[in-house]
N, C-alpha and C positions, 0 to 999 in steps of 0.2 A: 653607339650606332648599332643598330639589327637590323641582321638580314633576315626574309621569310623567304621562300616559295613561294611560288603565283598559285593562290587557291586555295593558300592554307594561312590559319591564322596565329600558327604558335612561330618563336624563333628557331630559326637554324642556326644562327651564329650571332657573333657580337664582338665589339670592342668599345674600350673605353677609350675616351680622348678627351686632352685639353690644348689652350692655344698658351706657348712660352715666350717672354720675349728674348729675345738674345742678340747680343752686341752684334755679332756678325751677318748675319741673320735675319732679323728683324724680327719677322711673328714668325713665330714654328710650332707646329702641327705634335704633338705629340704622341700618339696610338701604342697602347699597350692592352694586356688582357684578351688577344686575341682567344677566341670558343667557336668551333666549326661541330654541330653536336650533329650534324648530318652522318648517320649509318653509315650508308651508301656511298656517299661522293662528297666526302667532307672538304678535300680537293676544290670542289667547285663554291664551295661557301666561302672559304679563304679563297678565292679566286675574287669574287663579289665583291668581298670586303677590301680586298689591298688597291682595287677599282676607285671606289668608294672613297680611300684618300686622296688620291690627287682631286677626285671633284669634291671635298669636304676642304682640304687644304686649301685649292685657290677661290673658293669661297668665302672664307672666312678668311683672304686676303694674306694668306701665308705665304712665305717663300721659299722653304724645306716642311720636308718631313721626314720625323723620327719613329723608328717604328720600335719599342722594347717588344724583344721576344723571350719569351720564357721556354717556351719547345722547340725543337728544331724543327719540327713537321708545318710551323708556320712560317719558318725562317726560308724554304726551299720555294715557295708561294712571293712571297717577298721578292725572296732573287732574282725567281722570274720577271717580276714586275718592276725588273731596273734599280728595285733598294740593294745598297753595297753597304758592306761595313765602314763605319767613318768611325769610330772610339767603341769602350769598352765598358761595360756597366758591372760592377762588381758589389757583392752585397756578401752581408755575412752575420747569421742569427744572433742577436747579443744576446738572451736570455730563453732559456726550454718553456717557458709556462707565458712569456712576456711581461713579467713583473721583476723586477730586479733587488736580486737577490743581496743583502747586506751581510756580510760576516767580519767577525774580528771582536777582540775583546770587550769592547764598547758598544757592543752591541747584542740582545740578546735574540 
């Protein structure tokens, strides 16, 4: 999803999204990679965009939406717009380069 400006033709922001299904649930909205690249009033981009899910969600016939945040500065946009914490997403690098690394005697 990208947001523009009225009158201009490059993006101000974006997110990625897909549609999950889940047991409790049914279809759910997924939204993550939030980008507010507005100087000015990046505020109002993410403002646009967290909009933007509720009419993308029950569009495409959802009944939640998850929003992954990666920065906090999208997290307090969110809140505003009624998203609450419901679980926790935890990750953790396996490998420096993304290739994974073999050692041990049997290996050279």
């Amino acid at each position: 999803m990208v947001a523009r400006r009225e009158g201009h033709d490059f993006p101000s922001g974006l997110f990625c999204y897909r549609v999950e299904r889940d047991p409790k649930h049914d279809k759910v909205l997924i939204a993550e990679h939030f980008i507010a690249i507005d100087l000015l009033h990046p505020g109002d981009v993410i403002d646009a965009l967290v909009k933007e899910l509720d009419v993308l969600g029950k569009r495409l016939g959802c009944a939640t939406v998850r929003s992954v945040v990666h920065r906090s500065d999208v997290e307090g946009g969110l809140t505003q717009a009624g998203h609450a914490t419901v679980g926790s997403l935890l990750g953790k690098a396996l490998a420096d380069n993304g290739i994974p690394a073999v050692r041990g005697p049997d290996f050279a």
